[in-house]
N, C-alpha and C positions, 0 to 999 in steps of 0.2 A: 292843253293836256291831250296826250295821244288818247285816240280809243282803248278801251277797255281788249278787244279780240287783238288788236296790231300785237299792243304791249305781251300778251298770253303766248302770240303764235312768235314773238319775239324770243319771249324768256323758254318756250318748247324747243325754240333752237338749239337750244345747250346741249342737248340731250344729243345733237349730229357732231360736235363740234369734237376735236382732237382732244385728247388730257388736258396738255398746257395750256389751248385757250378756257378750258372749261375752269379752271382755277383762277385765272385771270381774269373772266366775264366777272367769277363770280365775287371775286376779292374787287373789282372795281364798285360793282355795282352793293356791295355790302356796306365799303368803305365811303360810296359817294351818297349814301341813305341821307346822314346827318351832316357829311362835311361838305356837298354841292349841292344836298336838299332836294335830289333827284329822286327822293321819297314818296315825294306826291306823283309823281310818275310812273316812277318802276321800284314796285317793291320787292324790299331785298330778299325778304321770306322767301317767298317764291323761288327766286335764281336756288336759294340754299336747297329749296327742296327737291327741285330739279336734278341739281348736283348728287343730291341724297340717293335717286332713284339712277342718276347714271351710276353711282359708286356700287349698286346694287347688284351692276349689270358687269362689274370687274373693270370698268372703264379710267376709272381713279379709287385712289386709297382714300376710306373713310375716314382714318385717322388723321391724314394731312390734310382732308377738307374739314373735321372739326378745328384741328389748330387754326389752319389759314382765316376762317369767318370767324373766332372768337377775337383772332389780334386785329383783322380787318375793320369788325364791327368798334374793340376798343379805339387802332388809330384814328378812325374817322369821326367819332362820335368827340375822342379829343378836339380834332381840329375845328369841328363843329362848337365845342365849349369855349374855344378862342377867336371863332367868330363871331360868336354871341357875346362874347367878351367885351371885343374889337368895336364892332359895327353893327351891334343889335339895336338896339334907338332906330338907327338909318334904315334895318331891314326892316323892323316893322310898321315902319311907311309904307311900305311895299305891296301893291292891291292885293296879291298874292295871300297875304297875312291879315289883311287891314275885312277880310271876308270872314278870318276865323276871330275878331280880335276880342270877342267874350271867352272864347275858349281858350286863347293864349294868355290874357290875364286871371283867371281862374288858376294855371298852370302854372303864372308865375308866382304868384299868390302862395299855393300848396307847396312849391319849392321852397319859400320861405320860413313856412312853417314845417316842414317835412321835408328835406330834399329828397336824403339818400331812396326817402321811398318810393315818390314821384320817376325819380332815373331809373331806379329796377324794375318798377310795373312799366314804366311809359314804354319800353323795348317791344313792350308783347302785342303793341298797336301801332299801323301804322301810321299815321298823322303824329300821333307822340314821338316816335322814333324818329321822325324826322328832326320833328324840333325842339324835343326837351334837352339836347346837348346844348345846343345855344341857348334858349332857356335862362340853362344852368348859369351858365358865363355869363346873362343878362343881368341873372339876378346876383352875380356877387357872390354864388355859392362858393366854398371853398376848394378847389380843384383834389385837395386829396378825397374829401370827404364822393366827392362828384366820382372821382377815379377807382375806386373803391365799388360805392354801388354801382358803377356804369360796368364794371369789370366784372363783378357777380351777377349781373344780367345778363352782358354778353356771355358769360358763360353759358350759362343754365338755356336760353335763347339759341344762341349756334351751336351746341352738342346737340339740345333738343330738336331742332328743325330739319339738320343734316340726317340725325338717325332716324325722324317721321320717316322723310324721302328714301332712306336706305331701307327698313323694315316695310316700308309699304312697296316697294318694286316700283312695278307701272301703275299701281291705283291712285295719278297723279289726282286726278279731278276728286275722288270722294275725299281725299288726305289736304287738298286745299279749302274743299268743305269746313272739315272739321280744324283746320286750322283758326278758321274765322271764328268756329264756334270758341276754340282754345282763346282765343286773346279776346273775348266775352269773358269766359269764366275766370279770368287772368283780372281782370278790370274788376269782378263783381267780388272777391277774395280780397282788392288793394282796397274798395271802397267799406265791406267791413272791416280790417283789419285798424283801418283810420278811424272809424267811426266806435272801436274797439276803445283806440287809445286815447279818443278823448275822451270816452266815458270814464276810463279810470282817472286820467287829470282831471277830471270835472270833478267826482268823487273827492280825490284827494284834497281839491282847493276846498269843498265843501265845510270835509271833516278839519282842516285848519281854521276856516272863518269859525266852526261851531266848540274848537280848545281855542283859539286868544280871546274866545268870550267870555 
């Protein structure tokens, strides 16, 4: 895994770079999160927010960097659901995976019980965005249902992240801050919202076992 400062003083490059690569950096690096898994490496977030703050700066159009990271993030995270599809068993042999592999079956678990909710939170963390598209594919989810939530993530995800970076200018470092702190409170909202709905199916089973009595 590269250092933590390479990958930073990497993804600040964007910020020197011409328009056209600066779309490209960042549609590579959005698109290859879930479908090359380059997640655990270089996170996409970041490229986006970078972008955000060059777009700030008149350097590219904010509107064609939210389109470009919402279909970037959709085709990749697809191709990522058809690898997980494909060759998920095989990948998670892989010591790579075989390090998280409570936390992968946990995930794939709650996909079964919940998908569409697991693909629209998992976006907003890095480790999940890597790999809850394949995941999805692992577990048999059904691609429309997966295409759907994955599509109203990447939405809400890539509008949100580009216009951090664009409203906040140059205050890359404290807007990275609080991005981490963002996909904390992202997570802590999915695990009540779950914990919500099994209380009302718990409820509802309750009140049925207490009428066929």
């Amino acid at each position: 895994m590269f250092d933590a400062s390479i990958v930073s003083y990497f993804l600040n490059k964007i910020q020197s770079l011409s328009p056209g690569l600066v779309y490209v950096v960042v549609a590579v690096l959005v698109f290859g999160e879930a479908a090359l898994f380059i997640g655990f490496v270089l996170p996409g977030e970041t490229s986006v927010i970078v972008a955000g703050v060059v777009a700030s700066q008149g350097r590219v159009n904010i509107v064609a960097l939210c389109v470009l990271v919402v279909v970037a993030a959709i085709l990749g995270d697809s191709v990522g659901y058809f690898v997980g599809q494909r060759w998920g068993p095989r990948l998670l042999k892989l010591r790579l995976f075989q390090r998280r592999r409570d936390d992968l079956d946990r995930a794939i678990e709650g996909l079964r019980q919940r998908g569409p909710y697991y693909v629209f939170f998992g976006r907003f963390t890095a480790f999940l965005r890597a790999v809850m598209p394949g995941l999805a594919g692992l577990s048999r989810m059904q691609y429309r249902r997966f295409l759907l939530a994955n599509a109203a993530g990447a939405l809400v995800w890539g509008v949100g992240y580009s216009l951090l970076g664009y409203f906040a200018g140059t205050a890359l470092t404290k807007i990275e801050r609080f991005a981490s702190w963002f996909g904390i409170a992202v997570l802590v909202v999915v695990v009540a919202v779950i914990v919500t709905i099994y209380i009302r199916h718990r409820r509802r089973d309750l009140k049925g076992d207490q009428v066929s009595r």
